[in-house]
N, C-alpha and C positions, 0 to 999 in steps of 0.2 A: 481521971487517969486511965480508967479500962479504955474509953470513950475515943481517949487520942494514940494508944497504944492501936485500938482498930481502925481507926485511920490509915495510921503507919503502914498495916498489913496490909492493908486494899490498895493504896496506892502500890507498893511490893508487888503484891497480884496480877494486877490489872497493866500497868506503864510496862514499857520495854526501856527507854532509854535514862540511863543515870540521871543526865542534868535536867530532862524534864521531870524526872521522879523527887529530885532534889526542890526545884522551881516550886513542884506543886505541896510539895511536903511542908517550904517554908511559907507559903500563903499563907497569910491570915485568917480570909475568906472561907479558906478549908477549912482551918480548925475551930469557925464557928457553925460551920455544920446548918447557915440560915435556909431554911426551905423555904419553897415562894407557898403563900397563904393558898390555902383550900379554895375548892371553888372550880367552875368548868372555864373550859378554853372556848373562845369563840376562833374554832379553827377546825382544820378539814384537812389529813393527810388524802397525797395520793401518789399511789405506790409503782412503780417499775421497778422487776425486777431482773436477774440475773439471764446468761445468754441462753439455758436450758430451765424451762421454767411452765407451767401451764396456764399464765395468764391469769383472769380474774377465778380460774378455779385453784391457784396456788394457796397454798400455807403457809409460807415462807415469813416469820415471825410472827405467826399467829397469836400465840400466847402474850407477845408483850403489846401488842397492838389492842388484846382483846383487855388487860390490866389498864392501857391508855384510856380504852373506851370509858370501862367501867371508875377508872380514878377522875377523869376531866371531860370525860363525855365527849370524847376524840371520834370521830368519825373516819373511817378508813375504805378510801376508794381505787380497786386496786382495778390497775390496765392492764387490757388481756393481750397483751403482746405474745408474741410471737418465740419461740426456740428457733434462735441461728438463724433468726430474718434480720433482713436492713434495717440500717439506723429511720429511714424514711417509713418503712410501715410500721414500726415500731410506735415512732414518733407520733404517726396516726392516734391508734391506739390508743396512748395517753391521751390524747388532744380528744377523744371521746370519753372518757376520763375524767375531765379536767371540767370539760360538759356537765358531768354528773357530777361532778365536785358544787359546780355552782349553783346546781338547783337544790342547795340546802344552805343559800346564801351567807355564806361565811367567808373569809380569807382561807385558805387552803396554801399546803408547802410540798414541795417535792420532794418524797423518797426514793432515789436511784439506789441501787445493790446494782454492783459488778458492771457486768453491760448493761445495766438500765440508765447507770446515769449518763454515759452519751445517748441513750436514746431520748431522756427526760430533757437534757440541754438542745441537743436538737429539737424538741417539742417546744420547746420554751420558744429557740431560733424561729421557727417556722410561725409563731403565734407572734412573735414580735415582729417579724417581716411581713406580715400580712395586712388583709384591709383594714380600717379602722376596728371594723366587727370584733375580729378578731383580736385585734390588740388591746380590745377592753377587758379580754377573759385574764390581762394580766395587772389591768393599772384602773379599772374600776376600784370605787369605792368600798361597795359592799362586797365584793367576793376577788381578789386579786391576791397574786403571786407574794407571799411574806417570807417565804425563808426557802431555804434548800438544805436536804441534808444528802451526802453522796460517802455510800459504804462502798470501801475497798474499791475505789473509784477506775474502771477500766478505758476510760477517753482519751487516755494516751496513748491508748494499746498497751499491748504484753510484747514482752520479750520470746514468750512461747508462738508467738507471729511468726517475725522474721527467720526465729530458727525451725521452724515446721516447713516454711516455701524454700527452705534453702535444701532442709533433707526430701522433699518431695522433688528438688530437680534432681536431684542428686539419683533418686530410686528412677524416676523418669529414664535420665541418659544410663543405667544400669539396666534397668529392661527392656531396654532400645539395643544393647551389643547382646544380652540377652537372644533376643527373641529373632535378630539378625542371624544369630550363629544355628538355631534351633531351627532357620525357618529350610536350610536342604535336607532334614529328619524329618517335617511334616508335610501332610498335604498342603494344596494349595485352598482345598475346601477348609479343612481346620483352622488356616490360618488366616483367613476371611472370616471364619466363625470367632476367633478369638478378638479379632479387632472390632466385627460386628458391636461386640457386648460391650469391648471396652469404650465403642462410640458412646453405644446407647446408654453407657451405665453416666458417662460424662455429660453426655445432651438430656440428663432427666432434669425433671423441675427440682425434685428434691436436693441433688445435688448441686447445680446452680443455685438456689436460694441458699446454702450453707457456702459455696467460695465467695461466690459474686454477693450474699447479703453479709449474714451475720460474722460469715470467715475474715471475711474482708477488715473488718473495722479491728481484729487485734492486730492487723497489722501499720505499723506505725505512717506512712504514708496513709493507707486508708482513716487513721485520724486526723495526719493532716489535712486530706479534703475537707473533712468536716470544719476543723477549727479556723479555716485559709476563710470562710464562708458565713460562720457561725456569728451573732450577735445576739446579746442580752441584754438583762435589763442590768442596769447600777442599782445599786442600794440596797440588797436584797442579801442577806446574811448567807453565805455558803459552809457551813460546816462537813467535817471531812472526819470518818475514820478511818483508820491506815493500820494493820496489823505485821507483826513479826513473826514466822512460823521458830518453834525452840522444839527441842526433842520432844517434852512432855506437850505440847502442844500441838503434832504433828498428826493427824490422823491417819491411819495407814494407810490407807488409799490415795494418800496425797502424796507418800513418799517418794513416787519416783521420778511425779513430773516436780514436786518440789527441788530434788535433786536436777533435776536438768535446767531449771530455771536460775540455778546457781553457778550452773556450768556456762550456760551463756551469757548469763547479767556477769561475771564475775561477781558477785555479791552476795551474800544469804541474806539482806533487808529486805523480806518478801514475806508474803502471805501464803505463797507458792502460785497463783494467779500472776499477782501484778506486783511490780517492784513500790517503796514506801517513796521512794523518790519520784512516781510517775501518779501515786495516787492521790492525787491532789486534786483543787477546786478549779485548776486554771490549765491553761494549753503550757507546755512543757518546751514543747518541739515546734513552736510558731508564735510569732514574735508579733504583733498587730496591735491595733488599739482595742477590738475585743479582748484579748489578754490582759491589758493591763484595765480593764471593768473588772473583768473575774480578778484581778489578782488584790485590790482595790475590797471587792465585796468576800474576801476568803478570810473566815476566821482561824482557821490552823487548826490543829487537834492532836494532842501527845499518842505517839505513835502506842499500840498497845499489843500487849502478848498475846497472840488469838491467832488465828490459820482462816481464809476464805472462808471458810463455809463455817465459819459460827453463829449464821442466823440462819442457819438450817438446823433439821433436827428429824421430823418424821419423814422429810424427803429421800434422807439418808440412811434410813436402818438398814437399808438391803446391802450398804456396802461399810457399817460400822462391826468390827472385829472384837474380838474378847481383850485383846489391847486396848482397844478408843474406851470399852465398859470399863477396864480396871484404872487410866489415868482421867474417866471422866472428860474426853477428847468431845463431845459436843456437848457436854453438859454446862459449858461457860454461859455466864449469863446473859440474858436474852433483852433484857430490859436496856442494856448500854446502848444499844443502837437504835434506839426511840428517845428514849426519857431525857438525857440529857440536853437533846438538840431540841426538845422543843420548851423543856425547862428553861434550859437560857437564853430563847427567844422569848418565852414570857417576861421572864424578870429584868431583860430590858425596854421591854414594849413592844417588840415587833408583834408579839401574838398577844392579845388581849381579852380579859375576861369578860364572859357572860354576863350581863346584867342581870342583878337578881331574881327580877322578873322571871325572865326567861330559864331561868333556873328551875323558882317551882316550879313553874310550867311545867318543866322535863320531867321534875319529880313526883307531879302529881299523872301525870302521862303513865 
């Protein structure tokens, strides 16, 4: 009785929406609590993350990754992608990754968080549209493509896109009557010097790789280029988690673009990032026969109470408040966005265990 009363809680906990909290409460499945048998995975995560991020020197779910390791002897390869660069060198990246994934000859799965999973589907794209060579790094035998899992999924883009380019014209034609009205108060030297900087500040590389790369892709057009182009493999399990921001779950540094991401979705189903209706396994806003593979290979995922940035943790201290400490605002647990998606690839076959052999081995190693 204790056993099924904390059930009941953790589902309460964890779900956001009623009829899924319902769905999952009357499962059977659930209430017997069957764990898949002991034993290692013969499998190989490889990781893309988020649009600001440091690449293979990030940390970004470190701890549950490093509990994967040590529980199934998970291996985790993480690509050194890029902060606010293009989906194309991103994409790279992994694809050197994925390299290294397979020189420990095993089936390997993709971890996208935030912007990494259109960089990881494009990776995938670009590996499947390619020569033979290359199309073997996904449908080989011994080391191929077996599952996807994609957090807080941004390949649809954000809503925080199209309303950033609309207040950026908006400031543009305001500092344009501006600086029209200002310009018989100045010289004509100063005002060659003010345009000087404003060329040079727009013609840098840094600032080009954030409009033209990584800027680019929250905006919903710039997804549809990608998904207008994009192709994957069939068969290949796509699991998705999808969060709701709620007061107690709102971290305060996320208040205010949360709040403005409600002003323009009209909706508060958000993570504050990306709407729950865009965070999905599949193209939203473009309609093709790649669409409907992804839609085909997408297992769903009850939407859950959590905010963007719940697989972070030491990333963020510099911006966690005596608020986020007192509601426990990133202390949510870390394990959900691992364990489960590669747990129920195992226990229907996609990822497969280690033979015992190979077991010792590891444990006499």
């Amino acid at each position: 009785h204790m056993e099924q009363d904390l059930i009941d809680a953790v589902i309460e906990l964890l779900f956001y929406d009623k009829a899924e909290k319902s769905s999952i409460a009357n499962d059977p499945l659930v209430r017997l609590l069957i764990s898949n048998p002991d034993g290692n995975y013969d499998f190989t995560i490889v990781s893309a993350m988020g649009v600001i991020t440091e690449g293979k020197k990030g940390v970004e779910l470190e701890p549950a990754l490093r509990r994967l390791k040590e529980r199934r002897n998970i291996i985790t390869v993480r690509a050194d992608t890029g902060t606010a660069r293009s989906l194309e060198y991103n994409a790279v990246q992994i694809q050197k990754a994925v390299d290294e994934a397979m020189q420990l000859k095993k089936p390997y799965g993709i971890l996208g968080y935030s912007q990494g999973c259109p960089n990881a589907l494009m990776a995938e794209s670009m590996l499947l549209s390619g020569p033979p060579s290359q199309q073997e790094k996904l449908t080989s035998n011994g080391c191929h493509l077996a599952c996807r899992q994609l957090l807080f999924s941004a390949a649809n883009g954000s809503m925080h896109g199209p309303a950033t380019e609309a207040k950026i014209h908006r400031l543009i034609v305001m500092c344009e009557s501006f600086f029209k009205y200002q310009q018989g108060y100045c010289s004509r030297a100063f005002t060659s010097l003010v345009l000087d900087i404003l060329t040079g500040l727009m013609d840098s590389a840094p600032f080009q790789k954030f409009v033209a790369g990584g800027g680019g892709t929250f905006l919903h057009r710039g997804s549809r280029a990608f998904w207008r182009e994009a192709q994957h493999l069939p068969s290949i399990p796509t699991c998705v988690l999808r969060g709701v921001l709620e007061d107690h779950t709102t971290p305060e540094s996320l208040e205010m673009i949360s709040n403005l991401l409600t002003k323009a979705a009209g909706s508060n189903h958000h993570d504050s990032q990306v709407h729950v209706y865009d965070a999905v396994g599949r193209p939203v806003y473009t309609k093709n026969r790649n669409a409907k593979v992804l839609e085909c290979c997408e297992m769903g995922g009850a939407i859950q109470r959590t905010h963007h940035w719940s697989p972070l943790n030491e990333e963020v201290k510099f911006v966690s408040t005596q608020k986020d400490a007192e509601y426990g605002t990133f202390m949510c647990a870390k394990d959900r966005h691992v364990f489960p998606w590669v747990d129920v690839n195992a226990r229907f076959g996609f990822i497969k265990y280690e033979e015992v052999t190979s077991q010792s081995e590891s444990t006499t190693k």
